[in-house]
C-alpha positions as CSV (number, residue, x, y, z in Angstrom):
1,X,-3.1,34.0,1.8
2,X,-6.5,32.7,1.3
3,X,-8.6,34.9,-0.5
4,X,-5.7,36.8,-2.0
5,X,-4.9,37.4,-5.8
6,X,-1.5,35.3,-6.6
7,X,0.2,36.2,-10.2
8,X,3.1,33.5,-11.8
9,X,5.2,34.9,-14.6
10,X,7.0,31.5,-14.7
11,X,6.0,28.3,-14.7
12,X,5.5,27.1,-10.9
13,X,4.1,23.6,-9.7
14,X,1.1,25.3,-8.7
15,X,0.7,27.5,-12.2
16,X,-2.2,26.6,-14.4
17,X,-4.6,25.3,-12.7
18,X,-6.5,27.6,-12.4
19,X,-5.8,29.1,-8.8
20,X,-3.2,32.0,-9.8
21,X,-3.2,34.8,-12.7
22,X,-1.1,33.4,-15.1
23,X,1.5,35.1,-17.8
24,X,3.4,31.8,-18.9
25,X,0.6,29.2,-19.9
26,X,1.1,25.9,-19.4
27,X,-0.2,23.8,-22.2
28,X,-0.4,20.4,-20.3
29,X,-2.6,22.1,-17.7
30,X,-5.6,21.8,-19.0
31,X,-8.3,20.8,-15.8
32,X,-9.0,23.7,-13.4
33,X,-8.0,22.0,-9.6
34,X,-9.5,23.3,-6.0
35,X,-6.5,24.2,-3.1
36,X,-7.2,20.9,-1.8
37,X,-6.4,19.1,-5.0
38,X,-3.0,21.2,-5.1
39,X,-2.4,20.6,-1.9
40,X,-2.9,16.9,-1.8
41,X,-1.1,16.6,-5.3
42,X,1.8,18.6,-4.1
43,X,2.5,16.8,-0.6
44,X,1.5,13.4,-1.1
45,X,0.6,11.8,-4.6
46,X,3.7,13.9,-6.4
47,X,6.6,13.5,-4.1
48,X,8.3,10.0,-3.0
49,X,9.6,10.1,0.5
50,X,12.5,8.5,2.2
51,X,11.9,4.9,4.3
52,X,14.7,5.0,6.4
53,X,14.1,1.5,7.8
54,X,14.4,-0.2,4.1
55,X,16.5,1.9,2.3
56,X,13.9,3.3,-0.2
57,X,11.7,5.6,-2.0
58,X,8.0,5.0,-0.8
59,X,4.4,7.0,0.0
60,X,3.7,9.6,2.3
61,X,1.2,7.5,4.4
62,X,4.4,4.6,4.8
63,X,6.3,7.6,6.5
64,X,3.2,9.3,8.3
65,X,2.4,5.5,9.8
66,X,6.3,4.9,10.8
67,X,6.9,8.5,12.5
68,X,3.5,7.5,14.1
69,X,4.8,4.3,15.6
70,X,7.9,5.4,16.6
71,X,6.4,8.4,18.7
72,X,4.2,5.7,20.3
73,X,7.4,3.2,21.1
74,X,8.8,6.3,22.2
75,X,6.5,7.3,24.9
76,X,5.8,3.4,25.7
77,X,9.1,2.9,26.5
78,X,9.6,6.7,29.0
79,X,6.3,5.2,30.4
80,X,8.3,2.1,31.4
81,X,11.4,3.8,32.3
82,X,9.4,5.9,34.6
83,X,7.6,3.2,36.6
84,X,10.8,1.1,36.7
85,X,12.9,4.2,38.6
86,X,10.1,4.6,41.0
87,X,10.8,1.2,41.8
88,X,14.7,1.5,42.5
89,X,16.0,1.9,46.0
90,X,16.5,5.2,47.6
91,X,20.2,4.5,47.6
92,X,20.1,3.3,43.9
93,X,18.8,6.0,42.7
94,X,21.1,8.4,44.7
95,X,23.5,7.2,42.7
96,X,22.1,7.6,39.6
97,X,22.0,11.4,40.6
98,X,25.8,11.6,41.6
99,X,26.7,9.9,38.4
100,X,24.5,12.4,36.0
101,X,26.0,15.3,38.3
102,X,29.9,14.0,37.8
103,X,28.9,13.5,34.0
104,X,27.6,17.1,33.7
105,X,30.3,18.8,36.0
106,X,33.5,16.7,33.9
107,X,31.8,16.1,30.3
108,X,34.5,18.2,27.9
């Protein structure tokens, strides 16, 4: 949408700063903001997000960090996984198979 004209005939988030053709002005507005400044407003410094770990409202960057950790325990721990079933017996592991196979065939 870059370069395109936007018009607002209410009063959206993103009305009065100076990025869209107004018809409802906004009083408070009074500083013209860049896209970046919307964008960074609108996704990080305005909103509270949800920490699921301690039951509250907290920042953006808290989240962004914790869904970063978790990806990386996440992969540390298939890594591990991986290198432990190449360990296993042949026989082990054949029945690993046969029990995933009888889950899949009986699961209701």
């Amino acid at each position: 949408m870059q370069g395109k004209k936007i018009v607002t005939y209410g009063a959206p988030f993103y009305s009065g700063w100076g990025l869209t053709e107004d018809h409802l002005t906004v009083d408070r507005r009074q500083k013209i903001r860049s896209v970046n400044e919307l964008v960074y407003a609108a996704l990080l410094l305005y909103p509270r997000y949800v920490n699921w770990e301690r039951r509250e409202l907290t920042h953006a960057d808290v989240v962004i960090q914790q869904i970063s950790q978790q990806k990386h325990e996440q992969l540390t721990k298939r890594t591990f996984s991986l290198k432990n079933i190449k360990q296993l017996s042949w026989l082990y592991r054949l029945g690993l198979k046969a029990n995933y196979l009888a889950e899949a065939i009986f699961h209701k």
